[in-house]
C-alpha positions as CSV (number, residue, x, y, z in Angstrom):
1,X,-69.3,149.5,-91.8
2,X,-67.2,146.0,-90.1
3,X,-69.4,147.0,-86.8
4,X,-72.7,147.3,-88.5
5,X,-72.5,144.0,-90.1
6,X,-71.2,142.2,-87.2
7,X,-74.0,143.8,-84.8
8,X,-76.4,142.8,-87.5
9,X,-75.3,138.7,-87.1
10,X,-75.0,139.3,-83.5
11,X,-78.7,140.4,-83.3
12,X,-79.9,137.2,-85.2
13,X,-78.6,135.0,-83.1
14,X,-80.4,133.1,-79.9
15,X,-80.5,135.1,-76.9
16,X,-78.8,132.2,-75.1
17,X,-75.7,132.6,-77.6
18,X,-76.0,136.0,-77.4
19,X,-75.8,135.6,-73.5
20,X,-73.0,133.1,-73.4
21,X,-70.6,134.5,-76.1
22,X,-71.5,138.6,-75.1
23,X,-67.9,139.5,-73.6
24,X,-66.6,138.2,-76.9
25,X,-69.0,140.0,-79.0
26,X,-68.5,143.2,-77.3
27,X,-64.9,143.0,-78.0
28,X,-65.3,142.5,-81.7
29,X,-67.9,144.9,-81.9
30,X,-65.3,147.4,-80.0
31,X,-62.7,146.5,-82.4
32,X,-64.6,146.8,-85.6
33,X,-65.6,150.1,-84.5
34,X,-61.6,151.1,-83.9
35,X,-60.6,149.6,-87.1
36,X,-64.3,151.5,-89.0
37,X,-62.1,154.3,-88.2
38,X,-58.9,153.8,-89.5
39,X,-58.2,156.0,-92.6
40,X,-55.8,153.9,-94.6
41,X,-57.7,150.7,-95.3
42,X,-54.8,149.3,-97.6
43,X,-52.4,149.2,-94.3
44,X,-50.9,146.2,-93.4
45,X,-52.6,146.8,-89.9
46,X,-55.8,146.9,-91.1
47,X,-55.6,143.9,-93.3
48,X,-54.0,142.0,-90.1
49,X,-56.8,143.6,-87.6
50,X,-59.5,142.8,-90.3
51,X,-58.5,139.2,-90.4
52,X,-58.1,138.5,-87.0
53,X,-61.4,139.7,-86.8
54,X,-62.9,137.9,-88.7
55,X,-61.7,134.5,-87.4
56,X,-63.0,134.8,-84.6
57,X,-66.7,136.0,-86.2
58,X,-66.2,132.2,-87.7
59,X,-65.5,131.0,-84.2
60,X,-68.6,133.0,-83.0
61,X,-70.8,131.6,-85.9
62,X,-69.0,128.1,-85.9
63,X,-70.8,128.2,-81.9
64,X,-73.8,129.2,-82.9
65,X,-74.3,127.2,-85.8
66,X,-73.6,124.2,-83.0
67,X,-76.4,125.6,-80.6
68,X,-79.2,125.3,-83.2
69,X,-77.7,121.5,-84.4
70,X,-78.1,120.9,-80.4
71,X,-81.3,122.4,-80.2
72,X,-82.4,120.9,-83.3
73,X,-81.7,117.3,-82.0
74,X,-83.5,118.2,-78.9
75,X,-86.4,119.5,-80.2
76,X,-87.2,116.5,-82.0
């Protein structure tokens, strides 16, 4: 479900974010997928996996959310 979602927001963003960020992506993408299949969801790894996760999906999003400000400015 965490990897469907994140490769949904991945796919909407620029290819040129997409390009720079990709390693990064791949590894959350990776991880979501690991922790998709972890059968105790209440664990206390999964709520520290899920939130470390998730930080950096801000980071990724904080980034991209700079790219279009930038391309915004330069478009005009």
């Amino acid at each position: 479900m965490l990897k469907q979602e994140l490769q949904t927001l991945f796919a909407a963003m620029p290819q040129l974010v997409k390009d720079k960020l990709q390693p990064v992506m791949e590894n959350l993408l990776e991880r979501a997928a690991d922790l998709d299949a972890e059968t105790d969801k209440g664990s206390e790894y999964y709520e520290d996996e899920y939130e470390d996760i998730m930080k950096e999906v801000h980071k990724v999003k904080y980034l991209n959310d700079q790219w279009q400000i930038l391309n915004a400015r330069n478009n005009n």
